[in-house]
KOLVOZA-280780 format. One record per residue: x negated, y negated, z of N, C-alpha, C in turn; residue in one letter. Coordinates in steps of 0.05 Angstrom, whole numbers, plus 32768, in hexadecimal, padded with zeros to 4 digits. Atoms other than C-alpha are relative to their C-alpha. Example, Ala and Ser with C-alpha at 12.3 -4.5 7.8 and 13.67 -1.06 7.14 Angstrom:
residues 2
7FEE801880007F0A805A809C7FEE7FE88000a801080187FFF7EEF8015808F800F7FEA800Es
***
This chain:
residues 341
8009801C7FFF7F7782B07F4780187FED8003x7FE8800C7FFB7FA482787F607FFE7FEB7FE5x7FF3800D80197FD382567F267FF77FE28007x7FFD801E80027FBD82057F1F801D7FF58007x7FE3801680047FF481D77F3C7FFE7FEC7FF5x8003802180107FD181957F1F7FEF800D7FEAx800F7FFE800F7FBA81A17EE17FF87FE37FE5x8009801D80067F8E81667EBB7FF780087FE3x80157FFF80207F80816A7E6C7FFF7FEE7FF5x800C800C80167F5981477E4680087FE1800Bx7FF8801A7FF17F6C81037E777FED7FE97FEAx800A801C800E7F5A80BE7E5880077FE9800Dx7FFB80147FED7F5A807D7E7C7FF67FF17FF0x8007802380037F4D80397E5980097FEE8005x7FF5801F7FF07F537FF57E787FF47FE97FFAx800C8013800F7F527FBC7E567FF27FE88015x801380077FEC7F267F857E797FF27FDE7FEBx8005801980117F137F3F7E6A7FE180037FEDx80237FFA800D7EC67F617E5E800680187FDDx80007FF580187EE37F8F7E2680178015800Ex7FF27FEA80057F097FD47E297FF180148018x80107FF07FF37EF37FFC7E62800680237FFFx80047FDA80087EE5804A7E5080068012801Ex80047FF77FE97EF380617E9F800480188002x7FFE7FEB80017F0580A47E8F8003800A7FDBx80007FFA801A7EF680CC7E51800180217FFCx7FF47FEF80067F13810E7E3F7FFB8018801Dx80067FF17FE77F1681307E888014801B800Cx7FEC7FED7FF77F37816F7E9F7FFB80148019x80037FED7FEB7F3D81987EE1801A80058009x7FE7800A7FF07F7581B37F057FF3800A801Fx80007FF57FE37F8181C87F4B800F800F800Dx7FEA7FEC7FF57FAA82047F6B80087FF0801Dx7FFF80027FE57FCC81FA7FAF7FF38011800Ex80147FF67FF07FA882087FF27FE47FFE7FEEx801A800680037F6781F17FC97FFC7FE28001x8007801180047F4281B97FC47FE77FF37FECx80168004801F7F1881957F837FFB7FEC800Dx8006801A7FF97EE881607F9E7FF17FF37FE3x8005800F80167ED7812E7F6B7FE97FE38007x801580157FF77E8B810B7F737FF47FF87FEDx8004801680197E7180D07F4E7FF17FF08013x800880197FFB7E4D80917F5D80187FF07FFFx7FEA800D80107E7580567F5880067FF87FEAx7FF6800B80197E9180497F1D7FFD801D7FEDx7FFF7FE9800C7E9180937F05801C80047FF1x7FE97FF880067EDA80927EFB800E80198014x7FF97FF77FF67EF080B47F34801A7FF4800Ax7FEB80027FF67F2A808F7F56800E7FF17FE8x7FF0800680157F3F80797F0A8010801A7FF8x7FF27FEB80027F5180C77F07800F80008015x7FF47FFB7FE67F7180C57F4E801B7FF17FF1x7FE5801480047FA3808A7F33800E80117FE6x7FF87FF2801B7FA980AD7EEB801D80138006x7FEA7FF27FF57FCA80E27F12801B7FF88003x7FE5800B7FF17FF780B97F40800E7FF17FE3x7FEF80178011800B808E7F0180077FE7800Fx7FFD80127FF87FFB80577F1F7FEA7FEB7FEBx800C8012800E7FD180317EE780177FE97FF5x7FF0800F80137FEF7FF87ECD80077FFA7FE1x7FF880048017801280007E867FF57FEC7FEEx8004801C800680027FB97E777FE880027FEFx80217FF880017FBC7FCC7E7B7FEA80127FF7x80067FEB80057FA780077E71800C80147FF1x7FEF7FEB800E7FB180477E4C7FF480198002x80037FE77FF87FB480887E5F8004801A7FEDx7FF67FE4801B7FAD80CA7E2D7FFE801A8013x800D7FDF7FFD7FA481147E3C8027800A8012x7FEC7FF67FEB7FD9813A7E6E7FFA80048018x800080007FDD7FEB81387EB3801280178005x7FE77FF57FFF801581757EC37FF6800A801Cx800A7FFE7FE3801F81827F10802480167FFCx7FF27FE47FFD805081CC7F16800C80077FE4x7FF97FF2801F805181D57EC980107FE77FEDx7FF48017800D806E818C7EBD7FEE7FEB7FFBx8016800E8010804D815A7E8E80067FDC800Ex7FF8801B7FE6804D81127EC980077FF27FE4x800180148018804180F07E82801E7FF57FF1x7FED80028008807D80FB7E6380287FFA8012x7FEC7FFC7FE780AC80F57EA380027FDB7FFEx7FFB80197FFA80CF80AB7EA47FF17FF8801Bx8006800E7FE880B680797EDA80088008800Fx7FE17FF47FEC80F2808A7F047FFB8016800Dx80057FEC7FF980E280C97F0C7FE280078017x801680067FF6809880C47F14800B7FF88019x800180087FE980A980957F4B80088018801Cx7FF97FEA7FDF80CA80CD7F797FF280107FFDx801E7FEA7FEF808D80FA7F757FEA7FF0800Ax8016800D7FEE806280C17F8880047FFE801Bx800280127FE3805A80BF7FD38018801F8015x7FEC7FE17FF9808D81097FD67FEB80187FF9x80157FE28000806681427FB17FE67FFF7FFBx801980097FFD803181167F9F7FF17FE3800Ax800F80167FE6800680E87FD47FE17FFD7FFCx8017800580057FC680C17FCE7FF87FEA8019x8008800A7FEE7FA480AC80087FE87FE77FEDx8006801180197F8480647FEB7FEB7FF4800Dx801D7FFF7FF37F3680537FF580027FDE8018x7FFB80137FF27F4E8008800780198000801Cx7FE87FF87FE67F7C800E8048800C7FDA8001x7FF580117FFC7F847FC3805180117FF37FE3x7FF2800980147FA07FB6800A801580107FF6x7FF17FE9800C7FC77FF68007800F80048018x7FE580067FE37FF37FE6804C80037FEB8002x7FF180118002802D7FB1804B7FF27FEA8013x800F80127FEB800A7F728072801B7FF88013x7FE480057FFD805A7F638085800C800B8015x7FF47FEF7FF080727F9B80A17FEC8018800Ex80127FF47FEE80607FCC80DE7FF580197FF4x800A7FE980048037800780D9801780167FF4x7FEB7FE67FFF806E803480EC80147FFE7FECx7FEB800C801A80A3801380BB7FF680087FECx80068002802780758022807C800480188006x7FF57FDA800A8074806E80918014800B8004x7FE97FEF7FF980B2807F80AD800F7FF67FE0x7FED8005801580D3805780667FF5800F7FE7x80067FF0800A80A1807D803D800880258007x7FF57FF17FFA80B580B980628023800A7FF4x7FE880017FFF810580A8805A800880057FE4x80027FF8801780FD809C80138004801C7FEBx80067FDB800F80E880E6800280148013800Cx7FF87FF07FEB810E8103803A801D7FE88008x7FE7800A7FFA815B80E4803280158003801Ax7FEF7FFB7FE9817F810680727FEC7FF88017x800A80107FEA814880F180A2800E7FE18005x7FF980157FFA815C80C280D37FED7FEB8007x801380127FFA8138808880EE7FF67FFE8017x800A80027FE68125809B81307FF1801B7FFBx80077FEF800A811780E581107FE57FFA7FF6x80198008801580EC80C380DE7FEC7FF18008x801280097FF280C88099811C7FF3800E800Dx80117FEA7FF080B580D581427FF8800B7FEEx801A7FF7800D808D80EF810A7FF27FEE7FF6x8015800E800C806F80B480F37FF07FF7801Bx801680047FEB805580AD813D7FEE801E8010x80027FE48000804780F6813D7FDE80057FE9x80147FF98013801A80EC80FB7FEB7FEE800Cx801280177FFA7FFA80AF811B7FEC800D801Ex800D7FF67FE87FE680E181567FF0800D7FF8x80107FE780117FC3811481267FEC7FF37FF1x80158009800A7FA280E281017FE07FF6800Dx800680117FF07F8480C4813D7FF77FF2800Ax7FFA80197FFA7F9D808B814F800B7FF3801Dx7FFB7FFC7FDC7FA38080819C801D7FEB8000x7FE0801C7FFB7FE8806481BA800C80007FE7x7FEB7FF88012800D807C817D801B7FF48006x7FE780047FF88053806E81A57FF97FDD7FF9x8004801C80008036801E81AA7FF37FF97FE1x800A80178017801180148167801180097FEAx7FEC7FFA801580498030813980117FE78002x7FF0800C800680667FF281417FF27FE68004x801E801E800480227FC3813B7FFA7FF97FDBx80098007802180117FA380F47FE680057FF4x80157FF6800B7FDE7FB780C57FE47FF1800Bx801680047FF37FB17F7F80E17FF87FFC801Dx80087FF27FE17FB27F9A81257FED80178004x80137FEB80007F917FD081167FE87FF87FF6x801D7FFB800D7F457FDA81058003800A7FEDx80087FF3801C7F277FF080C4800580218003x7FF97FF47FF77F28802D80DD801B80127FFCx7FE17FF67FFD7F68803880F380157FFE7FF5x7FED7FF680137F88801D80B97FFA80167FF2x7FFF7FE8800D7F6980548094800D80118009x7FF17FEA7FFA7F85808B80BD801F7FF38003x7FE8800680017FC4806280BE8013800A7FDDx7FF57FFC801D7FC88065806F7FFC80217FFBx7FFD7FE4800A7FB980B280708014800C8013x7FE97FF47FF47FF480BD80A380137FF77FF2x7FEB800A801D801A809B80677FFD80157FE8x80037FF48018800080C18038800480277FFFx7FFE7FE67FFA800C81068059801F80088014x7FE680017FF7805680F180748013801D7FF1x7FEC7FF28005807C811F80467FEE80227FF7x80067FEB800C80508152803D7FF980117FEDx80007FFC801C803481487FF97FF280217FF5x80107FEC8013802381877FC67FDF7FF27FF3x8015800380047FF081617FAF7FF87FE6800Fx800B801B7FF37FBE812D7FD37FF27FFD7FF1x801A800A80027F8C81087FB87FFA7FE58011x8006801B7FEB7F5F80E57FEC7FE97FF87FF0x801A8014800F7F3180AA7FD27FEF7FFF8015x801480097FF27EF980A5800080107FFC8020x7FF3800D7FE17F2780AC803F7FF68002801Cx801080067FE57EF580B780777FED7FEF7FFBx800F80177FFC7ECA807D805C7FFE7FF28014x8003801C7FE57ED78047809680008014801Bx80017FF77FEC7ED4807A80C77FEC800F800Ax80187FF67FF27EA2809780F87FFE801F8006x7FFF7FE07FFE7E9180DF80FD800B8012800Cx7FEF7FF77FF07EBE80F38132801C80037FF3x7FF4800680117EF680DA81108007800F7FE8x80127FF8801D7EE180EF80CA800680288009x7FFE7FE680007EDF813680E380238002800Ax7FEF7FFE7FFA7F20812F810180187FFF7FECx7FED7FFF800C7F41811B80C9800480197FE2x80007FE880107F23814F8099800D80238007x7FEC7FEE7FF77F44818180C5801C7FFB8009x7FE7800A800D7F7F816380BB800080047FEEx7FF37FF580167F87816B80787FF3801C8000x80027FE780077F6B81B2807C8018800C8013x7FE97FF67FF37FA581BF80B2801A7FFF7FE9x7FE9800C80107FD8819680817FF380187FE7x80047FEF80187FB781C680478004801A7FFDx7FFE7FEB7FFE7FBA8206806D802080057FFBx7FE37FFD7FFD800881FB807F800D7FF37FE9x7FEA8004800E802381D880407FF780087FE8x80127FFE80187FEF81F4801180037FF17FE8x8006800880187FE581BB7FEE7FDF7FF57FF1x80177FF680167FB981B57FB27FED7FDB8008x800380167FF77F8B81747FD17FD87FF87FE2x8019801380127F5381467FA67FF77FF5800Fx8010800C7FF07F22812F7FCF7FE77FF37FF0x8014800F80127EFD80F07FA67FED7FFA801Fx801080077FED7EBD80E27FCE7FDD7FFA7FFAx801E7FFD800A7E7080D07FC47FF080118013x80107FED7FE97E6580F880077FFB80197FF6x80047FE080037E47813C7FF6800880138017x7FFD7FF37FEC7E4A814F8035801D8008800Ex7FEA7FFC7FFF7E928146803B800380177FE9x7FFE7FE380137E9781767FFC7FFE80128006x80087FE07FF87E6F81A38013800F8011801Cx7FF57FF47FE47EA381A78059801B800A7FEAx7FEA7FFA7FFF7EDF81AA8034800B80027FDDx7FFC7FEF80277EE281C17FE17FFC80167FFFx80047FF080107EF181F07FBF7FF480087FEFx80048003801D7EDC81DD7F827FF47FDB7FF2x800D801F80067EB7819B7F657FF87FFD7FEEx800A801280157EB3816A7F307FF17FEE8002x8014801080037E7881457F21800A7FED7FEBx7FF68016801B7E8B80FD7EFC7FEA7FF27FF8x8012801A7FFD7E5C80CD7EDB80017FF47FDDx7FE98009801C7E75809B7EA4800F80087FF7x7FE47FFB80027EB580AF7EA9800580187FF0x80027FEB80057EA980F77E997FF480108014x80037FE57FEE7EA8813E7EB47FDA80097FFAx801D7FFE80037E52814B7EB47FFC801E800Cx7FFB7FDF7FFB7E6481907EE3800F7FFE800Cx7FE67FF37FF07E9B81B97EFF7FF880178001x80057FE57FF47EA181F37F297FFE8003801Ax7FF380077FD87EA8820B7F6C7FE87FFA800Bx801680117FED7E8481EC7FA97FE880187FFDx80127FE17FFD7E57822E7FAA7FF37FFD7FE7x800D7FFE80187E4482227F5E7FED7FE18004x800880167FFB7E3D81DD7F637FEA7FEE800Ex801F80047FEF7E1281CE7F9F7FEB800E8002x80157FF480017DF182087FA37FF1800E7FE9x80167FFA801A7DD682137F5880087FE77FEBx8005801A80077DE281CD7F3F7FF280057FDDx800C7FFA801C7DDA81CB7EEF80007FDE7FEDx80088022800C7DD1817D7EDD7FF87FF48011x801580167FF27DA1814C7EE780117FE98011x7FF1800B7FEC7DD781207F08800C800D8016x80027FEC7FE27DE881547F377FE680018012x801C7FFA7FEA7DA481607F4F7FFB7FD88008x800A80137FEF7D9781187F5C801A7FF6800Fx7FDB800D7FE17DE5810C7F867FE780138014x80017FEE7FEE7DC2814F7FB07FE57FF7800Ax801D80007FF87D7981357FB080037FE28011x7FF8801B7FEC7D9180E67FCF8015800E8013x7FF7800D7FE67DAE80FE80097FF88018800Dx80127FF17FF57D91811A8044800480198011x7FFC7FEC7FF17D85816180647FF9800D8014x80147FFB7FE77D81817F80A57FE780127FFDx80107FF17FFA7D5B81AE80877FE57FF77FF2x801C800C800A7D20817F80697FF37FF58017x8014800C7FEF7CE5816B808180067FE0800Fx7FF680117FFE7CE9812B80AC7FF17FE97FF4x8009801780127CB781038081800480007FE8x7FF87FFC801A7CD58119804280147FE47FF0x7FF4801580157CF580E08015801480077FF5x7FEA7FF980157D3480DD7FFB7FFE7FF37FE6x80098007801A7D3280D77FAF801D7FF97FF9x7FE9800780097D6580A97F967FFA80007FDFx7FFD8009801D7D7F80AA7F4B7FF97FDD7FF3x8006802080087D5A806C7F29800E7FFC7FE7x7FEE801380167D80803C7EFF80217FF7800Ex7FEA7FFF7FF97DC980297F0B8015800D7FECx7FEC7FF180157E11804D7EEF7FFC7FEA7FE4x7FF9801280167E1B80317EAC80197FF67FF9x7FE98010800A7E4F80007E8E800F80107FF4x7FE87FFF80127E8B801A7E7F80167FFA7FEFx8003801380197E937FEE7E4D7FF77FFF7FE8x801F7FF6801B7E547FFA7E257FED80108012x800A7FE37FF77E5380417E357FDD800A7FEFx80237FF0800B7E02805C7E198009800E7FEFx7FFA7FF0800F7E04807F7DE17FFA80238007x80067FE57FF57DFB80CF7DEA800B8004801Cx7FFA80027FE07DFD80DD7E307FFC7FF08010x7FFD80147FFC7E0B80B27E5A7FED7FFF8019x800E7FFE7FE87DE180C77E907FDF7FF87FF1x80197FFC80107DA180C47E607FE97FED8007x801880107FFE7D82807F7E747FFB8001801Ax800080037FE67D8280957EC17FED801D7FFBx800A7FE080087D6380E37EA67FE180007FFCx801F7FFD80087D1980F07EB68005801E7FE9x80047FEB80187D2981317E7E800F7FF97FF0x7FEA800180187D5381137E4C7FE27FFA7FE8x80097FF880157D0B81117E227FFE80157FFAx80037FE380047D1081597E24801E80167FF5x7FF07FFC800E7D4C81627DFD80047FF87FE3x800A800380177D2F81587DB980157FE87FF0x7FEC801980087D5B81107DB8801A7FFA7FFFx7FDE80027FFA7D9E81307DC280087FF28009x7FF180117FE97DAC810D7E017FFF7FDD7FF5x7FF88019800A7DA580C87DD5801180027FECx7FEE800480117DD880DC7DA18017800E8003x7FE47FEC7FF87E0881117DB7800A8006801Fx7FEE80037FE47E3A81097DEE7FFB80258003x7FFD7FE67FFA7E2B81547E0F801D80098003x7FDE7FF580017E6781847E117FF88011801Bx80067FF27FE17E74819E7E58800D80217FF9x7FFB7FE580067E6981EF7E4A7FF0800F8016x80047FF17FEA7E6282277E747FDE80018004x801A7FFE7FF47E1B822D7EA27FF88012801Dx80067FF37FE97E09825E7ECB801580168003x7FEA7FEB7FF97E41828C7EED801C7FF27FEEx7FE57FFF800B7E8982917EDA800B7FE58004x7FE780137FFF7EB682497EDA7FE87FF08005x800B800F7FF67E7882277EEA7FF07FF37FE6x7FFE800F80217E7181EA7EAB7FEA7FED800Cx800F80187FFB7E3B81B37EA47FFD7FF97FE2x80038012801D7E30817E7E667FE37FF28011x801A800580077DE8817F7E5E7FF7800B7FE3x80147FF880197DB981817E217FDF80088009x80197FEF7FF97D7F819F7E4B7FFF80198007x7FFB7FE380067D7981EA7E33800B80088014x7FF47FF77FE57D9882107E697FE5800E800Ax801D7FEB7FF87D4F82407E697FF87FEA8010x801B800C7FF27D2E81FE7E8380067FF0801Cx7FF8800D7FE67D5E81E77EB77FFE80028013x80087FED7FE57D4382117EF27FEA7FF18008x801C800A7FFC7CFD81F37EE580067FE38005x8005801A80087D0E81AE7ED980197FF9801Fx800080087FEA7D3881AE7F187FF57FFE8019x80167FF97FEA7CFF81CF7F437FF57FDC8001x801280167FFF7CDE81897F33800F7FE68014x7FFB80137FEF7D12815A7F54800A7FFE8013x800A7FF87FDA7D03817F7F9A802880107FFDx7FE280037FF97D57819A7F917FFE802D7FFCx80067FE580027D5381E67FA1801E80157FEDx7FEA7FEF80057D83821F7F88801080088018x
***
């Protein structure tokens, strides 16, 4: 079995907030080997790209406060000065960032932010060196006329094309680990496929260990290994794509798989969306947090209103879910909201 290069225990995220103390992550752990990939799906506000930043150490001190361990090749990020941190951000570790226009310099050119992010990590590159791969990455992402828009400004480009602009940034040096936030969102299916074989090219040849945050299933299901289910800023299941989609062991799982649609359903069939909205992470619910969205949380003899579930093994080997609905009855009680095995 391949060794974890990112490994995540027991993570904690609070951020303070003029509404109170926000809970965005609460005791979370996964790692990830190189050459794999852990996709991480939520709604919004699950706490997914609060774990993406956790990583990078990019929360603000000020603000927030971070517990548990980060250790990425046996080293604890936590205890590593700023200084340091800073030269694995953007070198062995890269995060492609869900906003593209707030996360590229409005100032300076395209090509300038990657070839200096490039230079940075990579001291003996020169500057004409370090322009023929940043119009090299801008070809792979693609981005037409590479030679001409490496030296156009962020608002020259489309929505679009900043995105693949900020993931030819974010895959300049060749990171060990990626985590992408939602990075084929603004883009169209052509695209979108293009770039997910890109990072499976970039994964095959530098085997790195990549996080792919996303609400797409369908993206998951092209390119994981392995997948975390979030919701109120907790792990609900884990396990590989194969456990996950195809034997699904929480009621928040089955309704991500039952809202969205398949080629292989009927064409007057209905998609069944989850009713209610995520809850405040603020004034988290007591018990589980999923409980006031749960057509079976009366069928857990009240657990699910007083006890936060503990995410324990279900089903096959490595494959975890935090439910309080027996495990005997979870077969039946998923037959009911149409979500097969």
């Amino acid at each position: 079995m391949s060794v974890p290069y990112l490994r995540v225990e027991n993570l904690t995220v609070r951020l303070r907030s003029s509404d109170g103390v926000v809970r965005a992550v609460n005791d979370l752990s996964f790692s990830v080997a190189r050459g794999r990939t852990l996709g991480i799906v939520g709604e919004s506000g699950s706490g997914k790209t609060v774990t993406g930043l956790a990583v990078m150490g990019l929360h603000d001190a000020r603000r927030s406060e971070v517990g548990g361990r980060i250790l990425v090749d046996g080293v604890d990020l936590q205890a590593l000065p700023e200084s340091q941190r800073r030269r694995l951000r953007g070198g062995d570790l890269a995060m492609i960032f869900q906003d593209p226009l707030s996360a590229l310099h409005p100032y300076y050119t395209v090509g300038r932010q990657i070839t200096e992010a490039h230079r940075v990590h990579q001291p003996g590159v020169g500057r004409a060196a370090a322009r023929r791969h940043a119009i090299d990455l801008l070809g792979r992402v693609g981005i037409p006329q590479p030679q001409r828009r490496v030296d156009q400004y962020p608002h020259e480009f489309s929505g679009g094309m900043r995105q693949r602009a900020m993931i030819a940034m974010a895959l300049v040096n060749n990171p060990k680990v990626l985590i992408a936030d939602e990075p084929t969102t603004a883009l169209d299916v052509t695209v979108q496929a293009q770039i997910l074989d890109l990072l499976a090219d970039l994964q095959r040849e530098y085997q790195s260990a990549i996080i792919m945050i996303t609400h797409d299933l369908g993206v998951v299901r092209q390119v994981a290994h392995d997948v975390l289910v979030m919701y109120g800023g907790r792990a609900v299941e884990q396990g590989s794509a194969a456990q996950v989609l195809g034997d699904p062991q929480h009621p928040y799982t089955w309704g991500l798989l039952a809202s969205v649609p398949s080629l292989h359903g009927r064409v007057t069939d209905d998609l069944v969306p989850i009713p209610g909205n995520p809850p405040s992470l603020v004034h988290l619910p007591a018990g589980c947090a999923f409980h006031p969205r749960c057509r079976f949380a009366d069928r857990t003899g009240g657990a699910s209103r007083e006890r936060v579930p503990e995410l324990l093994p279900s089903g096959e080997a490595g494959h975890l879910a935090a439910c309080h609905l027996p495990a005997a009855d979870r077969r039946a009680a998923r037959t009911e909201t149409g979500v097969s095995a």
